[in-house]
BAMARGU-772375 format. One record per residue (C-alpha): residue number from 1; residue in one letter; chain; x, y, z. Coordinates in nm, 2 decimals, m for minus. Each point is the difference from the previous one (the first is absolute). Example, Ala and Ser with C-alpha at 12.3 -4.5 7.8 and 13.67 -1.06 7.14 Angstrom:
<tivexs>
TIVEX resi resn chain   east  north     up
TIVEX    1    A     A   1.23  m0.45   0.78
TIVEX    2    S     A   0.14   0.34  m0.07
</tivexs>
This chain:
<tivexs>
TIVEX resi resn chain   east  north     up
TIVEX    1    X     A  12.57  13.90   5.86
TIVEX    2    X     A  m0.21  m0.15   0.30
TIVEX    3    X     A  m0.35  m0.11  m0.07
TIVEX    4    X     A  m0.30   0.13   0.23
TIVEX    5    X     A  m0.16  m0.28   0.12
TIVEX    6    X     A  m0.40  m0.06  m0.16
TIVEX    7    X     A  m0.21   0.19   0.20
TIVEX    8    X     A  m0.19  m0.29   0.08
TIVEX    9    X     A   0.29  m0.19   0.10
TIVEX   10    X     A   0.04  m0.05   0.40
TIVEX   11    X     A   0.34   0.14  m0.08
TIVEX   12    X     A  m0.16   0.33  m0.04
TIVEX   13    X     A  m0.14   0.01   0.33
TIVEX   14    X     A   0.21   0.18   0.23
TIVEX   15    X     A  m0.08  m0.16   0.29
TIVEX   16    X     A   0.07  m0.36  m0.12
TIVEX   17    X     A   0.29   0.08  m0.09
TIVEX   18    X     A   0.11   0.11   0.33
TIVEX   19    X     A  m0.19  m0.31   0.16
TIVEX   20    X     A   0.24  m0.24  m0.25
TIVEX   21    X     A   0.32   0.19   0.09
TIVEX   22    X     A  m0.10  m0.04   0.32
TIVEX   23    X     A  m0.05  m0.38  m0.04
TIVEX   24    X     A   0.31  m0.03  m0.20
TIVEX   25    X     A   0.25   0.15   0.23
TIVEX   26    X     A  m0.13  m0.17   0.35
TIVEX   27    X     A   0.01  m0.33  m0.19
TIVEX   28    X     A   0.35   0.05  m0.10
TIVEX   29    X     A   0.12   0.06   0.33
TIVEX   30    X     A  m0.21  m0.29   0.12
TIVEX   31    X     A   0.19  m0.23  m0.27
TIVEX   32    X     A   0.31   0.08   0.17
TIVEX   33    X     A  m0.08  m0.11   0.31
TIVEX   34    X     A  m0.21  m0.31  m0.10
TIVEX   35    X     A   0.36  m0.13  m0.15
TIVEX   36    X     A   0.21   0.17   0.26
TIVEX   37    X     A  m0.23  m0.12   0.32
TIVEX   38    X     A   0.05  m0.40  m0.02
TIVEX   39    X     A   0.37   0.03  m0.11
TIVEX   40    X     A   0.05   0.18   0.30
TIVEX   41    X     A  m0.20  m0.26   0.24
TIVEX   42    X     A   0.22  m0.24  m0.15
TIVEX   43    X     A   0.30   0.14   0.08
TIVEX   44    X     A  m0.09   0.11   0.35
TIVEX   45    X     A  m0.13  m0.32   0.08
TIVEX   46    X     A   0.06  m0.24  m0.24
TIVEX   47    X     A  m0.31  m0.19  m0.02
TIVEX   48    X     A  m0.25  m0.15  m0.20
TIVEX   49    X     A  m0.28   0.06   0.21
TIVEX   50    X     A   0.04   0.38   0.10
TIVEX   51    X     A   0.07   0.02  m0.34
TIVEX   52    X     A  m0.32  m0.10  m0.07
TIVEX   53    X     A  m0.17   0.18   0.23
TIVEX   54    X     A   0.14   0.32  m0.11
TIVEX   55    X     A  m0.29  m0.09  m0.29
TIVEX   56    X     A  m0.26  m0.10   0.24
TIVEX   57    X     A  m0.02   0.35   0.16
TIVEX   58    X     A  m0.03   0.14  m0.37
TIVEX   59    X     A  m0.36  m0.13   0.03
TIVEX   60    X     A  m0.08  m0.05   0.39
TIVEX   61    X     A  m0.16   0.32   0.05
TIVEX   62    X     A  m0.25  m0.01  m0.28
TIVEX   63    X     A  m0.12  m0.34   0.20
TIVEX   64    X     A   0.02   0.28   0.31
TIVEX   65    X     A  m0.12   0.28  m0.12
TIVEX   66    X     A  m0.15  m0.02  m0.30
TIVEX   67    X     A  m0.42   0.02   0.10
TIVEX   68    X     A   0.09   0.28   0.20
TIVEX   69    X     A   0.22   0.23  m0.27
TIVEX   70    X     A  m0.24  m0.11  m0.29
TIVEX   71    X     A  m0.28   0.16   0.24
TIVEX   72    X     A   0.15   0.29   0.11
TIVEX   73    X     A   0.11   0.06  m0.37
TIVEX   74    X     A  m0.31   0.03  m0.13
TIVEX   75    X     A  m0.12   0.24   0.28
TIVEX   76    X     A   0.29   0.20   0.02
TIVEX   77    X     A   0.17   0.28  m0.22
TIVEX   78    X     A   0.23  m0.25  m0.23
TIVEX   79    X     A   0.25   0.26  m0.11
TIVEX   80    X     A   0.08   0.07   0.40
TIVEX   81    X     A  m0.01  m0.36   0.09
TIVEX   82    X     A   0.28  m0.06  m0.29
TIVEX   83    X     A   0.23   0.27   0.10
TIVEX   84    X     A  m0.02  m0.06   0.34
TIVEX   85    X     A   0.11  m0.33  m0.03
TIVEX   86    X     A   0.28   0.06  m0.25
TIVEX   87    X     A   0.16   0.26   0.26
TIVEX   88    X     A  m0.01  m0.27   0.26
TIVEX   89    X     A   0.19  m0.27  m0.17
TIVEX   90    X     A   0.22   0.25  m0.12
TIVEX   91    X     A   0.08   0.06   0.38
TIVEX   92    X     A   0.03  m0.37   0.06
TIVEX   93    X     A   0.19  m0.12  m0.25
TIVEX   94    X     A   0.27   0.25   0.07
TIVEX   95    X     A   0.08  m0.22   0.33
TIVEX   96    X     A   0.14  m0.29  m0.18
TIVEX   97    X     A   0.34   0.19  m0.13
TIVEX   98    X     A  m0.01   0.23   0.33
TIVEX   99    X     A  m0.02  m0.33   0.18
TIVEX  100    X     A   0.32  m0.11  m0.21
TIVEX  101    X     A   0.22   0.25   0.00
TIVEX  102    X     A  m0.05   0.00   0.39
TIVEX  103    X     A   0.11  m0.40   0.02
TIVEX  104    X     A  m0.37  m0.06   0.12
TIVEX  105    X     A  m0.12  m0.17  m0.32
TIVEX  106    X     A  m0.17  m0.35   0.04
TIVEX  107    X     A  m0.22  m0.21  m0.17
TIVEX  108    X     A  m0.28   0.02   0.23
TIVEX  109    X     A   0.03   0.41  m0.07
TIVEX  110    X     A  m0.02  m0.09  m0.38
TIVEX  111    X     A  m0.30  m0.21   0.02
TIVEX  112    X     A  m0.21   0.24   0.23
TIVEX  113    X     A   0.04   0.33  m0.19
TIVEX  114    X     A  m0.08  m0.20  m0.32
TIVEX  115    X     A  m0.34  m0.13   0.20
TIVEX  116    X     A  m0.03   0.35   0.11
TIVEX  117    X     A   0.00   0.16  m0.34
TIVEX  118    X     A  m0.19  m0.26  m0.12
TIVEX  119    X     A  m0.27   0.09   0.26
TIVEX  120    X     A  m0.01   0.39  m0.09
TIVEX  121    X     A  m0.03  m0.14  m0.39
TIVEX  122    X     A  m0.30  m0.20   0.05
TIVEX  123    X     A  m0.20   0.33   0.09
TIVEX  124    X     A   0.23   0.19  m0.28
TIVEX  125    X     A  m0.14  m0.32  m0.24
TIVEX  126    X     A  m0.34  m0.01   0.09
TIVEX  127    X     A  m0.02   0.40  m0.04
TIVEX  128    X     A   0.16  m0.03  m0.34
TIVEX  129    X     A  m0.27  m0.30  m0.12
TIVEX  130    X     A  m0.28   0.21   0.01
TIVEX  131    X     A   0.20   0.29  m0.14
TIVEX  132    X     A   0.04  m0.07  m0.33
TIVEX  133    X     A  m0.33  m0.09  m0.15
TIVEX  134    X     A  m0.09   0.33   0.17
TIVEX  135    X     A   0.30   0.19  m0.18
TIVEX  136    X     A  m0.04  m0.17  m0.34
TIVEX  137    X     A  m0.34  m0.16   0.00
TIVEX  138    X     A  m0.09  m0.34  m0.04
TIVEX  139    X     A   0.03  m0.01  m0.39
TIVEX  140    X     A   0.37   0.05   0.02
TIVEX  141    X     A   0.07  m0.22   0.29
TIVEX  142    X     A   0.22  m0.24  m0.17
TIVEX  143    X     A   0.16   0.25  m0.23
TIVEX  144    X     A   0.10   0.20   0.36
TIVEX  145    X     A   0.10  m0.37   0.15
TIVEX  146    X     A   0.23  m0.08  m0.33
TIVEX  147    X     A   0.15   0.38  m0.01
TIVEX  148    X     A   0.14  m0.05   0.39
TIVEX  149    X     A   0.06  m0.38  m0.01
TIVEX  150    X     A   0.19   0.04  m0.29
TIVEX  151    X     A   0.23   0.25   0.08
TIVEX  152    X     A   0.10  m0.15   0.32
TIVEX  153    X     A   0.11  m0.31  m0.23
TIVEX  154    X     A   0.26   0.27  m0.11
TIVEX  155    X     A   0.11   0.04   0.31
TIVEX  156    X     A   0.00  m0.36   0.10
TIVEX  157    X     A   0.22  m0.14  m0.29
TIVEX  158    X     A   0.26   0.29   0.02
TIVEX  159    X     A   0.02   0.06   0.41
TIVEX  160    X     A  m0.01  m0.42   0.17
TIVEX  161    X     A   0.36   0.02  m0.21
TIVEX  162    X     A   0.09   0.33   0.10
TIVEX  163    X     A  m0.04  m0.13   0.32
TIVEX  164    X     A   0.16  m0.34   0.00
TIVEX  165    X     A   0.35   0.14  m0.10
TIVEX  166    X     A  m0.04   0.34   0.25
TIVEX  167    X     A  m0.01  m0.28   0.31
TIVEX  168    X     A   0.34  m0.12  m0.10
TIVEX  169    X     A   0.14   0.37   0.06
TIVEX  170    X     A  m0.23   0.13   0.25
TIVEX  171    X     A  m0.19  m0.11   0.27
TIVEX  172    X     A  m0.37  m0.09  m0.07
TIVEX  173    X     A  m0.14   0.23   0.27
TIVEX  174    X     A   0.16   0.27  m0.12
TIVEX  175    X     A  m0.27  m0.03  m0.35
TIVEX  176    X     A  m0.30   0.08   0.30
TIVEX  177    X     A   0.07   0.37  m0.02
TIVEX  178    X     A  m0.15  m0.05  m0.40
TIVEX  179    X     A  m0.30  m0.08   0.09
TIVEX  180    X     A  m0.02   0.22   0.27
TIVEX  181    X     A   0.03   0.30  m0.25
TIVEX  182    X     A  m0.25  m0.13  m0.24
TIVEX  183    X     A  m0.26  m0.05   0.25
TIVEX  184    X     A   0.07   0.37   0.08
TIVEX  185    X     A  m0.04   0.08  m0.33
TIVEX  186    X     A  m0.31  m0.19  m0.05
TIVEX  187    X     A  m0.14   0.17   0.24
TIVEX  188    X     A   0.07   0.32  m0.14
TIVEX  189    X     A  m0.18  m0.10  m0.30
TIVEX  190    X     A  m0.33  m0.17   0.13
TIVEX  191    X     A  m0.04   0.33   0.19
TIVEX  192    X     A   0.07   0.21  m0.38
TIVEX  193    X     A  m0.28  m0.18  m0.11
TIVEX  194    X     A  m0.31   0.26  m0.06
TIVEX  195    X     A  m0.32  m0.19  m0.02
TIVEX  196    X     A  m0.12  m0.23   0.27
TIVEX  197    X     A   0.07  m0.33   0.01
TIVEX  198    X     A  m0.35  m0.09   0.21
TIVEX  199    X     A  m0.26  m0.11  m0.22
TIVEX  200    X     A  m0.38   0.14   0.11
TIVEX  201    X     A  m0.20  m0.20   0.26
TIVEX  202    X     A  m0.30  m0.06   0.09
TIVEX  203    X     A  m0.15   0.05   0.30
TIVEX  204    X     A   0.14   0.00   0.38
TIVEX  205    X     A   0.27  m0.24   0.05
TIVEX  206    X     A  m0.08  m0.33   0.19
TIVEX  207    X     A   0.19  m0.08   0.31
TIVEX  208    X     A   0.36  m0.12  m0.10
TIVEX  209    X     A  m0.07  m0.37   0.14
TIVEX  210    X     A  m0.31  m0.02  m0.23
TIVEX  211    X     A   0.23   0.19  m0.28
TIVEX  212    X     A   0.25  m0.35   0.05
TIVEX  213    X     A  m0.28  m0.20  m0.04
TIVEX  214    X     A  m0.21   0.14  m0.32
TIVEX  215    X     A   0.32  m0.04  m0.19
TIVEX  216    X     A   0.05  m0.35   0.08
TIVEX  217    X     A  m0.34  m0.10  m0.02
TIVEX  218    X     A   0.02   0.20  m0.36
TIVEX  219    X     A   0.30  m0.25  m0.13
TIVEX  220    X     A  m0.15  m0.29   0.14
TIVEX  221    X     A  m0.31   0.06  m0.21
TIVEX  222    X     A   0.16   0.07  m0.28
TIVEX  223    X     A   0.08  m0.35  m0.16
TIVEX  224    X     A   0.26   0.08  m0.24
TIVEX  225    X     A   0.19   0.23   0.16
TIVEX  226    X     A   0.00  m0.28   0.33
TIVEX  227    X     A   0.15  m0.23  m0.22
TIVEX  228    X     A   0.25   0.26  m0.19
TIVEX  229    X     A   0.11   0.10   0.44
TIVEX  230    X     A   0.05  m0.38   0.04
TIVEX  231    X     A   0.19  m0.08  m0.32
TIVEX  232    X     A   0.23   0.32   0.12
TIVEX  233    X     A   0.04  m0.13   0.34
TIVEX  234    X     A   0.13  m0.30  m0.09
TIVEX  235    X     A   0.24   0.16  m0.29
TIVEX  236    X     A   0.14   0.27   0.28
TIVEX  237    X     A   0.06  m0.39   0.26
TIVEX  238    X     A   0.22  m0.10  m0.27
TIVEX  239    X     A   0.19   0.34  m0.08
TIVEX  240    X     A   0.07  m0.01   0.37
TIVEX  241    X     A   0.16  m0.31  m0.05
TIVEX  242    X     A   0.19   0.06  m0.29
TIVEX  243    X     A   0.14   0.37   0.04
TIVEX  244    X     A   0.03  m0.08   0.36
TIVEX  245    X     A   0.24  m0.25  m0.03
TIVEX  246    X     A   0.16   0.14  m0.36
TIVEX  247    X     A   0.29   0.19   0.24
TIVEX  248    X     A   0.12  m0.33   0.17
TIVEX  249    X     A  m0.08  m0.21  m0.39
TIVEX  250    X     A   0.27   0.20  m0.14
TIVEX  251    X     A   0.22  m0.09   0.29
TIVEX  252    X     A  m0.03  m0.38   0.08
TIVEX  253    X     A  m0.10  m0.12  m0.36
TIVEX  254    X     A   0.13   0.27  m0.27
TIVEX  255    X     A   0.29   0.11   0.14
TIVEX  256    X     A  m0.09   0.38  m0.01
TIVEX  257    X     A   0.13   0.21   0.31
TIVEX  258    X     A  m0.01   0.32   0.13
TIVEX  259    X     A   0.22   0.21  m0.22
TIVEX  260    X     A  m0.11  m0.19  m0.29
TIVEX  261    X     A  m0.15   0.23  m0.33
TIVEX  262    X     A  m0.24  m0.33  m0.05
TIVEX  263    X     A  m0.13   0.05   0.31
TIVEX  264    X     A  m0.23   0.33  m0.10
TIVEX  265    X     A  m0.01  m0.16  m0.31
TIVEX  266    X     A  m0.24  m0.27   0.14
TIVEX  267    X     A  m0.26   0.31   0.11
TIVEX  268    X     A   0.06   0.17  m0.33
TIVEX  269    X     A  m0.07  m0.28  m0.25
TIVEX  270    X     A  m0.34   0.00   0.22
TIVEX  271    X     A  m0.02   0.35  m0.04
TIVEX  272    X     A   0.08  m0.05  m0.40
TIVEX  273    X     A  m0.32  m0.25  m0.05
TIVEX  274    X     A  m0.21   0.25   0.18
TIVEX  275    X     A   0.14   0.24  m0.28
TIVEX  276    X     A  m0.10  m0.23  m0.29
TIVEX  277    X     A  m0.36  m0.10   0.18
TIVEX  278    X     A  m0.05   0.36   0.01
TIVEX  279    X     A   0.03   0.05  m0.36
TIVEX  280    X     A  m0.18  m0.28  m0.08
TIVEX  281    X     A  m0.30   0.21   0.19
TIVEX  282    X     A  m0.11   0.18  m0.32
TIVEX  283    X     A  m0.04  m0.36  m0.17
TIVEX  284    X     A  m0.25  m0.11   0.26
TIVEX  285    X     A  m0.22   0.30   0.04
TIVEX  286    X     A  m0.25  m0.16  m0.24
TIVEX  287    X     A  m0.04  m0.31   0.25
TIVEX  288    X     A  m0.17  m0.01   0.34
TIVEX  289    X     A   0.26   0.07   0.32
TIVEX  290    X     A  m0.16  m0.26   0.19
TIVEX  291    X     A   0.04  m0.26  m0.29
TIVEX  292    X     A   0.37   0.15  m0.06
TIVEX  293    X     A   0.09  m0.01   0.39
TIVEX  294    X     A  m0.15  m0.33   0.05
TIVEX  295    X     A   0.19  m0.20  m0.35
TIVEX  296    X     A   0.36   0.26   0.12
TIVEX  297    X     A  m0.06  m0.17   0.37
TIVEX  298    X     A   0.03  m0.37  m0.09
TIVEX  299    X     A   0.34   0.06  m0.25
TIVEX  300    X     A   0.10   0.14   0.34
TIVEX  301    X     A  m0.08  m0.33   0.23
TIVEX  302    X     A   0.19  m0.21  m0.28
TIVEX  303    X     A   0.32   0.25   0.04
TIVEX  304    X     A  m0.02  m0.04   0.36
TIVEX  305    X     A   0.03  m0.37   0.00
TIVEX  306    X     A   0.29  m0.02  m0.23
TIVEX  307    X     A   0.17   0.33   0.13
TIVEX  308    X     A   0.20  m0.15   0.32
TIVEX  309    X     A   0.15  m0.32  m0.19
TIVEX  310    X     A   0.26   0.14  m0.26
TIVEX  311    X     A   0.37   0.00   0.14
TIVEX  312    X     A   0.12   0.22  m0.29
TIVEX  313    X     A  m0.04   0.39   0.04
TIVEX  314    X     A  m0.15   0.05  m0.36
TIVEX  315    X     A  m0.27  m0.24   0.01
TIVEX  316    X     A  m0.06   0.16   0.34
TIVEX  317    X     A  m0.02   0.36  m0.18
TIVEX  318    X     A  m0.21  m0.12  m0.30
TIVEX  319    X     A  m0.26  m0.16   0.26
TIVEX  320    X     A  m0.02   0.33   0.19
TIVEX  321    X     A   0.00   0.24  m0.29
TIVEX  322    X     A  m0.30  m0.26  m0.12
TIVEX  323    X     A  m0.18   0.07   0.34
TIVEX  324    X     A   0.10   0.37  m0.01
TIVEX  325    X     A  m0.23   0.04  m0.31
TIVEX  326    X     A  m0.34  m0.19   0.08
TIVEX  327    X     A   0.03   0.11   0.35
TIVEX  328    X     A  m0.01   0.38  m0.14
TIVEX  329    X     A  m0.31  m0.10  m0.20
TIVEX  330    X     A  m0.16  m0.20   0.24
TIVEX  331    X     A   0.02   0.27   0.27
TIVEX  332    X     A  m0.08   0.32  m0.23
TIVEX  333    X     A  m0.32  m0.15  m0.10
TIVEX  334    X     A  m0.10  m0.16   0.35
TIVEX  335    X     A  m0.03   0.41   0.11
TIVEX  336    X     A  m0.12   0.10  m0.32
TIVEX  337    X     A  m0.27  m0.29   0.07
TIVEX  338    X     A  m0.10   0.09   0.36
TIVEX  339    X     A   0.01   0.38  m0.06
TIVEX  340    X     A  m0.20  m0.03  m0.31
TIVEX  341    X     A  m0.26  m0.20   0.22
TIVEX  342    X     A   0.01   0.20   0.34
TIVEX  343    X     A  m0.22   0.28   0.06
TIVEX  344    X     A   0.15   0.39   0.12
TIVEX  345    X     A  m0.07  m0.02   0.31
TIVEX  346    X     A   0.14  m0.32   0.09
TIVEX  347    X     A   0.36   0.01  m0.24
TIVEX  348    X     A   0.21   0.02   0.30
TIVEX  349    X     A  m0.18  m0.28   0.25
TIVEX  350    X     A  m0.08  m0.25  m0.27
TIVEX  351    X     A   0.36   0.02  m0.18
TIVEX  352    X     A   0.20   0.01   0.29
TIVEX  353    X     A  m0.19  m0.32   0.16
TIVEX  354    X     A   0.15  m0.14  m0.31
TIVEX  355    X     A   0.33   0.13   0.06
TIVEX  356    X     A  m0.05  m0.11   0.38
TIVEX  357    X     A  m0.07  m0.36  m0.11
TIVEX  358    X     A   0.31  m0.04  m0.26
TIVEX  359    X     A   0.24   0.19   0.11
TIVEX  360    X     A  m0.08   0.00   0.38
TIVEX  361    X     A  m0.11  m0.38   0.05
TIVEX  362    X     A   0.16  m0.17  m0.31
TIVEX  363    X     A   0.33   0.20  m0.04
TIVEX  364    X     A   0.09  m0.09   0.41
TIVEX  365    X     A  m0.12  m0.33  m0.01
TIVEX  366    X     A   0.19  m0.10  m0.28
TIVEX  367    X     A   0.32   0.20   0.11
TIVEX  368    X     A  m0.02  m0.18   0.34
TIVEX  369    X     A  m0.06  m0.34  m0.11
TIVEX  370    X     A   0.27   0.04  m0.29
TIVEX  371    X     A   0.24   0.12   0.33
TIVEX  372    X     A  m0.05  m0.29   0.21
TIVEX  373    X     A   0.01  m0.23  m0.30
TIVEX  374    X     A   0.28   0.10  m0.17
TIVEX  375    X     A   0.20   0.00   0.38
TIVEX  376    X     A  m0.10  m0.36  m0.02
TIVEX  377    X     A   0.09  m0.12  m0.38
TIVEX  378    X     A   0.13   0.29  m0.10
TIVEX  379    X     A  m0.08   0.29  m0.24
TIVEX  380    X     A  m0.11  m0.19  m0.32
TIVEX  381    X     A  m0.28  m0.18   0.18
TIVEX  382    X     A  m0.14   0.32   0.24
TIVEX  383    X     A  m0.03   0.14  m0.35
TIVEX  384    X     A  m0.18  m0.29  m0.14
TIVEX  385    X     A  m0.25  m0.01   0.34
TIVEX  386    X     A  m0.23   0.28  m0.17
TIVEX  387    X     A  m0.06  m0.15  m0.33
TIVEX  388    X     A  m0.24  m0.29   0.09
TIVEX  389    X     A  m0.26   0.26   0.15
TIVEX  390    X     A   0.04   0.24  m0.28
TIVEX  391    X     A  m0.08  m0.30  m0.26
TIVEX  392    X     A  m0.31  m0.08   0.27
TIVEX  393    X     A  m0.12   0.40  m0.03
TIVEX  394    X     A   0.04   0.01  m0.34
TIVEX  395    X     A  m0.18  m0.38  m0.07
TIVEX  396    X     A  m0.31   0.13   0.20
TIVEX  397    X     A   0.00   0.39  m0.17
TIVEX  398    X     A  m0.09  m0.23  m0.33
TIVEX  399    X     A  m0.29  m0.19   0.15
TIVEX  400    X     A  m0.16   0.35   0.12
TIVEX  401    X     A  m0.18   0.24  m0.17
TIVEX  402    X     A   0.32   0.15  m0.13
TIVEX  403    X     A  m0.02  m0.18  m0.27
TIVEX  404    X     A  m0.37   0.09  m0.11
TIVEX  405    X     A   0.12   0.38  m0.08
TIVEX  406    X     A   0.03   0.05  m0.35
TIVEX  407    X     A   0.39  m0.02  m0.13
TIVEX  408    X     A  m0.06   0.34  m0.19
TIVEX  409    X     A  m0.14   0.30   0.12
TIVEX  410    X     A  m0.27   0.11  m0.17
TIVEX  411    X     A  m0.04   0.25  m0.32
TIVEX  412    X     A  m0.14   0.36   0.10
TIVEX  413    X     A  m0.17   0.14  m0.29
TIVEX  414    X     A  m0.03   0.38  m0.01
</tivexs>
C-alpha cells in the first residue's frame, strides 16, 4: 500500500511535483546529449580542440547573455519565459539527426546548435533561479535543490553507460531526437504548473540597463557571496579543462574508444559520486552551506591536480567518482548559499551573474585553453592546465570572509 506523502512535505505540493518531473525529464534528455555531443565531434572531426570547444559553448552564452536573461527574468512572466525556451531548443536540436540522415552533418553544425541551445537555456535558467524560492519558499531551498539534484544523479549513473554502448550500434546523432522529446515534454509540464512562478514586486521596474547593473552592484557588495562567485569561477576553469578534454583522455592515454562500454562509464562514475554527495546532504544540513561548499571546494582542487596523471582506467574512475561526490556538495550548497542570501526581487539577476561568471567565463576559458593545450602536449596536460587556477581560487576563498561564517547554522528555538 502507497503512502500519502506528509502534508507538510514539498511532495505534497502538487505543483512541485510537476516543477521536479519537469526538471527530471529535460535533464535526462540533456544527459544524453552531454555524452553523445563530444563523441560525435570526435568522430566528425577528430580533434582535440573542437572537442573541447564542444564544452566551451556549454558555458559561452551565460558570459553573452547572462545580465540580460537574469534581467528580463525577474521582470517577465517566468513560467512563459521557461516554456518558450524549451519549445525552441526542442526545434533546434531536432536539426542535428535531420542534418545526418540527409549526409549534411558536420562538426561545425554540432557545435552551433549546442551554442544555440545553450543560448535559449540561459534565459530558461535564469527564469528557473528565481522560480523556486518563489514555489517552495526560502526555508526549503536546499531541501527543493537536493530533491532535483539528486534525482538527476539517477539519471547520470544509469544513462552516460546507456549511452556509451548505444554509439557502438547507432549513430550518436541519432540520440538528439531524446532530448528533443523531453524538452517537449518539459514544456508541457512548466505550463501544467498552477500557481505563478513570479514572486511580488515592488514598485515600477527600472530601465533594463539599470536592472543589469543593480544586480551586479548587489553581488559586488555582498562580500561573501563575491568570494563564494570567485571560488566557483575558478572551480567551473578547471571542469572546462578536465571534462573538456576527458573524450580525447580516454583515447590517447586510456585506451577507451568509441564503442567502448567504459567510455559512458567515465560520465557515470561522475554521475555515481554525485549520487552518494547527494545522500550525504541530510548529514550536512546541521552545518552552514557556505562553510560546507567552501571545505567540499578545496577536496575538489586536490582531485583536479591528480586527476589527469593516472595511466590505468580504475585509478582514473576512483579519482572521478571522488570529484563526482564533493562537486555535488560543493555546488548544491553554493545555490543554497546565494538563494538563501538574495532578496525576491533580484533571485534571477543576482544568481544568474553567478551562473554568467562560472559557467559562462570559467567553463569557456578553461575548455579553450585545455583545447589548445592538449593539441600541443596532448590530452593529459590540457586537463592538468585548469588545476593551478582552481588551487589559486580556492587559496584566496580561505583568506576572505568566507571563512568568518560560523561552520554551523544556527539553533531556532520555537
Amino acid at each position: 500500500m502507497l503512502r500519502r506523502p506528509d502534508p507538510d512535505s514539498l511532495w505534497a505540493d502538487g505543483d512541485w511535483r510537476r516543477y521536479w518531473l519537469s526538471r527530471i525529464v529535460s535533464y535526462a534528455g540533456a544527459t544524453v546529449t552531454y555524452v553523445a555531443a563530444p563523441i560525435l565531434v570526435y568522430s566528425l572531426s577528430g580533434s582535440p580542440l573542437l572537442t573541447g570547444v564542444t564544452a566551451a559553448t556549454e558555458g559561452l552564452p551565460y558570459l553573452l547573455f547572462g545580465l540580460l536573461a537574469g534581467a528580463l527574468a525577474d521582470r517577465m512572466d517566468r513560467q512563459r519565459v521557461m516554456v518558450a525556451a524549451d519549445l525552441v531548443n526542442a526545434a533546434v536540436l531536432v536539426t542535428v539527426p535531420i542534418a545526418a540522415a540527409l549526409g549534411r552533418l558536420t562538426a561545425a553544425h554540432v557545435i552551433l546548435a549546442g551554442l544555440a541551445v545553450m543560448t535559449v537555456f540561459v534565459f530558461w535558467d535564469a527564469a528557473n533561479f528565481g522560480a523556486v524560492p518563489t514555489l517552495v519558499g526560502k526555508d526549503r531551498i536546499r531541501e527543493a535543490t537536493n530533491a532535483v539534484w539528486g534525482t538527476t544523479q539517477v539519471f547520470d549513473v544509469v544513462l552516460p553507460g546507456v549511452v556509451g554502448v548505444l554509439v557502438a550500434w547507432i549513430a550518436p546523432s541519432s540520440l538528439y531526437w531524446v532530448n528533443a522529446f523531453t524538452f517537449l515534454a518539459s514544456a508541457f509540464l512548466v505550463r501544467s504548473i498552477v500557481r505563478s512562478l513570479t514572486g511580488e514586486r515592488e514598485g515600477e521596474p527600472a530601465r533594463l540597463r539599470e536592472d543589469v547593473l543593480t544586480g551586479l552592484r548587489w553581488l559586488w557588495a555582498h562580500t561573501t557571496l563575491r568570494a563564494m562567485t570567485f571560488i566557483g569561477t575558478t572551480v567551473s576553469f578547471s571542469m572546462g579543462a578536465v571534462m573538456g578534454q576527458l573524450v580525447p583522455f580516454a583515447d590517447k592515454v586510456l585506451g577507451i574508444r568509441q564503442g567502448d562500454v567504459r567510455l559512458g562509464a567515465v560520465f557515470a562514475v561522475f554521475s555515481l559520486g554525485g549520487l552518494v554527495g547527494t545522500l550525504a546532504g541530510r548529514w550536512l544540513k546541521p552545518f552552514s552551506p557556505a562553510r560546507v561548499s567552501l571545505v567540499s571546494t578545496s577536496v575538489m582542487a586536490v582531485l583536479i591536480v591528480l586527476m589527469p596523471w593516472p595511466r590505468d582506467y580504475r585509478y582514473t574512475f576512483l579519482l572521478v567518482f571522488l570529484f563526482g561526490v564533493v562537486n555535488l556538495i560543493s555546488v548544491v550548497n553554493n545555490i543554497t548559499f546565494r538563494q538563501e542570501e538574495t532578496p525576491e526581487d533580484m533571485q534571477s539577476r543576482v544568481n544568474t551573474t553567478g551562473r554568467m561568471l562560472s559557467w559562462g567565463l570559467g567553463a569557456p576559458a578553461g575548455a579553450l585553453l585545455g583545447g589548445i593545450v592538449a593539441g600541443a602536449l596532448g590530452p593529459a596536460w590540457g586537463m592538468a592546465s585548469g588545476s593551478i587556477v582552481v588551487v589559486i581560487g580556492v587559496s584566496l576563498g580561505w583568506m576572505s570572509d568566507l571563512r568568518r561564517i560560523p561552520a554551523r547554522r544556527p539553533v531556532v528555538v520555537a
